[in-house]
N, CA, C and O of each residue as an XYZ file, in Angstrom:
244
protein
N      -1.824     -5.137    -12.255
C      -0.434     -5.456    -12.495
C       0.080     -6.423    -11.427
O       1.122     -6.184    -10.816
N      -0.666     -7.531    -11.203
C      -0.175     -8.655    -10.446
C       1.332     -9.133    -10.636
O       1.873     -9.503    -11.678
N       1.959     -9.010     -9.133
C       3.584     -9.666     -9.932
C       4.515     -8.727     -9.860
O       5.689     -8.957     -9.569
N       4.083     -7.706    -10.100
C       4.631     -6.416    -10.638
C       5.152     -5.454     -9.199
O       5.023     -5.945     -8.078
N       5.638     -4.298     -9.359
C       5.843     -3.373     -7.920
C       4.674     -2.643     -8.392
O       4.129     -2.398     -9.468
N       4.463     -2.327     -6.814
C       3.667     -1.469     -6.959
C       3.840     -0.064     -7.180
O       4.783      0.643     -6.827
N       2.446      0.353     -8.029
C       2.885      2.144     -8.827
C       2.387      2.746     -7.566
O       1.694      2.357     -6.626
N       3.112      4.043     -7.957
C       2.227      5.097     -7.100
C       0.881      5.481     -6.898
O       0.486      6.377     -6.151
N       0.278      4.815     -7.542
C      -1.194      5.087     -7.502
C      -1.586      4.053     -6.666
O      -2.259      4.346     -5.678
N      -1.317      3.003     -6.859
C      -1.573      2.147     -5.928
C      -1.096      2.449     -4.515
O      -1.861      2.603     -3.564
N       0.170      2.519     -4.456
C       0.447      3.208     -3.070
C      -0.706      4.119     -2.706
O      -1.466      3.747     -1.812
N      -0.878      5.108     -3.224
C      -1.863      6.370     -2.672
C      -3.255      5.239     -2.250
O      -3.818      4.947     -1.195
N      -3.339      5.026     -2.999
C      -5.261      4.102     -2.563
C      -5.197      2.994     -1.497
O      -6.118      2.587     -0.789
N      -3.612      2.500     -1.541
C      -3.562      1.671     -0.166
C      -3.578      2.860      1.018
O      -4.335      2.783      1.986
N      -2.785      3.801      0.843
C      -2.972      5.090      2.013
C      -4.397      5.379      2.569
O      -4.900      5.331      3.692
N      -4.978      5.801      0.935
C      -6.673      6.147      1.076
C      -7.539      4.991      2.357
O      -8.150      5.259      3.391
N      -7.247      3.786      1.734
C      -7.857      2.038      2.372
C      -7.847      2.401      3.716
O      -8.879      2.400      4.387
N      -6.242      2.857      4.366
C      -6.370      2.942      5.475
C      -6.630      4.290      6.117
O      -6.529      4.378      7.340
N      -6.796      4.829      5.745
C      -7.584      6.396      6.392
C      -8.915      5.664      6.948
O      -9.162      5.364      8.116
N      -9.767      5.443      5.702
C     -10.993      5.030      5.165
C     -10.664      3.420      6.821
O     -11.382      2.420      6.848
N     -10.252      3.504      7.199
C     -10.262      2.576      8.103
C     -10.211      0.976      7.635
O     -10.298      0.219      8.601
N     -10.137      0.577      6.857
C     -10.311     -0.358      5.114
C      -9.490     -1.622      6.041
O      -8.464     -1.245      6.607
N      -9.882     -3.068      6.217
C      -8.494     -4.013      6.309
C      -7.591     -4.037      5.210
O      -7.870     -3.773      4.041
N      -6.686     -4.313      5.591
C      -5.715     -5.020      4.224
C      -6.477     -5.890      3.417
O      -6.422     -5.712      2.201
N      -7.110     -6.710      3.824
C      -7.945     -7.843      2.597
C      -8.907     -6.945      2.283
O      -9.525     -7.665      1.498
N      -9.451     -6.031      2.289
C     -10.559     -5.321      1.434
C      -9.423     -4.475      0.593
O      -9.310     -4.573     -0.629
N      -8.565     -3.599      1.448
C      -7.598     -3.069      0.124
C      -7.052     -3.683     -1.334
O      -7.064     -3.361     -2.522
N      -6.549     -4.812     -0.458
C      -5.655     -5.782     -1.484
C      -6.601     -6.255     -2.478
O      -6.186     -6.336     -3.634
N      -8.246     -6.700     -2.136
C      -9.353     -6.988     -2.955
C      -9.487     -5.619     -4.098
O      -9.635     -5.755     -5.313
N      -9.418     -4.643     -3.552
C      -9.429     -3.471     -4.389
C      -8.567     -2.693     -5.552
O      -8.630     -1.746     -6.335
N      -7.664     -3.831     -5.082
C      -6.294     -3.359     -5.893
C      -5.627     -4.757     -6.920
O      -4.542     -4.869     -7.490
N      -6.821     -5.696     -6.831
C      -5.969     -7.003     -6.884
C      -5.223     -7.735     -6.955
O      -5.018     -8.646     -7.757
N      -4.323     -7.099     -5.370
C      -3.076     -7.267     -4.877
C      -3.367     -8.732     -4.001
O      -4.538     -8.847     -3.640
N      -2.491     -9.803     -3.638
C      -2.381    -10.329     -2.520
C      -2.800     -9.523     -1.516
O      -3.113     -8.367     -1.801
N      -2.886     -9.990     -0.137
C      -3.391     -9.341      1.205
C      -2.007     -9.308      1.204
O      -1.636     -8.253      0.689
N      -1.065    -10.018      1.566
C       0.527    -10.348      1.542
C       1.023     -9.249      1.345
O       1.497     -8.554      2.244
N       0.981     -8.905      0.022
C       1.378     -7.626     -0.612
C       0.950     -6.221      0.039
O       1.811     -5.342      0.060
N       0.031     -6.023      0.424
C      -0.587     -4.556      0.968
C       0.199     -4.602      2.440
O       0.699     -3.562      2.869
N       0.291     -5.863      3.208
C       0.498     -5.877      4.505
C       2.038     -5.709      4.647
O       2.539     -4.861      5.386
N       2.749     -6.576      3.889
C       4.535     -6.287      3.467
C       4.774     -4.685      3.427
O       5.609     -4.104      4.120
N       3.624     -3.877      2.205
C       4.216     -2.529      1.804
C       3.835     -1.879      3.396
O       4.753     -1.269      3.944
N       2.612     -1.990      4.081
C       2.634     -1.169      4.950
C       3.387     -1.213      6.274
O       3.175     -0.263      7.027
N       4.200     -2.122      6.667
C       5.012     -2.696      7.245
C       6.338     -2.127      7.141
O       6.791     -1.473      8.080
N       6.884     -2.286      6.263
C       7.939     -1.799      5.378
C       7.919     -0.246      5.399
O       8.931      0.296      5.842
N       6.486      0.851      4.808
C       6.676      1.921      4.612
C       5.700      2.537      5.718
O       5.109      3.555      5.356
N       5.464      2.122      6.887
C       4.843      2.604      7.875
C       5.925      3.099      9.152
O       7.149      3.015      9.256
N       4.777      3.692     10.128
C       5.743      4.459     11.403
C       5.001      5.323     12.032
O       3.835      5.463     11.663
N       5.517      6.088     13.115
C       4.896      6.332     13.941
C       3.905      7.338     12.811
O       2.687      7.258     12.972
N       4.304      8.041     11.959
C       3.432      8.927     11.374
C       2.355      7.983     10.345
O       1.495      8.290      9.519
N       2.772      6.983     10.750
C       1.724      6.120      9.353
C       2.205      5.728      8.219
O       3.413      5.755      7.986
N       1.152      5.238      7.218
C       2.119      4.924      6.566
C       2.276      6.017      5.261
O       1.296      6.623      4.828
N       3.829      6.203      4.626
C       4.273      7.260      3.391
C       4.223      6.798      2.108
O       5.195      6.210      1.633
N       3.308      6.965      1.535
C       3.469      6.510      0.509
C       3.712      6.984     -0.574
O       3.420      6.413     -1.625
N       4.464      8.450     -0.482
C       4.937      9.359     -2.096
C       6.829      8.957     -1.260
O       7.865      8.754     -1.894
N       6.618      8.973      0.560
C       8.110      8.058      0.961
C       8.518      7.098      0.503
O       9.734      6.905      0.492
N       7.598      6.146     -0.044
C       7.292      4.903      0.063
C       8.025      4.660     -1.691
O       9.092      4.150     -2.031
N       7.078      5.183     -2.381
C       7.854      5.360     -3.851
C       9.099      6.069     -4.605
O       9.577      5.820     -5.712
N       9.436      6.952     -3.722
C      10.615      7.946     -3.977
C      11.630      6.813     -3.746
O      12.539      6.833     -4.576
N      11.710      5.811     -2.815
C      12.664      5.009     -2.658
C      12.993      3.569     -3.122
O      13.982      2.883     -2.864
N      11.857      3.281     -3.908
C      11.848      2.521     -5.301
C      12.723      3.215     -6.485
O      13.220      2.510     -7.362
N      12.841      4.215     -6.476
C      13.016      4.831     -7.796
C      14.776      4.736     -7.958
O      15.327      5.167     -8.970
């Protein structure tokens, strides 16, 4: 869904990417998101606890 916001599922697997220790360009490859895009959301929905990403979507809604 290029273009598009991102779903919650996607959120969760960008979460997963970075557990998994993952760069943003292997995530974003995985999701076939921009790098742009993965690095904006985690930016945006990150912090000292990391990044939230069921936070992250509740506030899209």
């Amino acid at each position: 869904m290029p273009g598009g916001r991102l779903t919650q599922q996607e959120r969760r697997r960008i979460a997963a990417g970075l557990a998994e220790g993952l760069p943003y360009a292997e995530i974003a490859r995985r999701l076939g998101r921009p790098t742009s895009t993965v690095s904006r959301e985690v930016g945006r929905n990150g912090g000292p606890g990391g990044y939230r990403p069921q936070q992250a979507h509740q506030e899209t809604l």
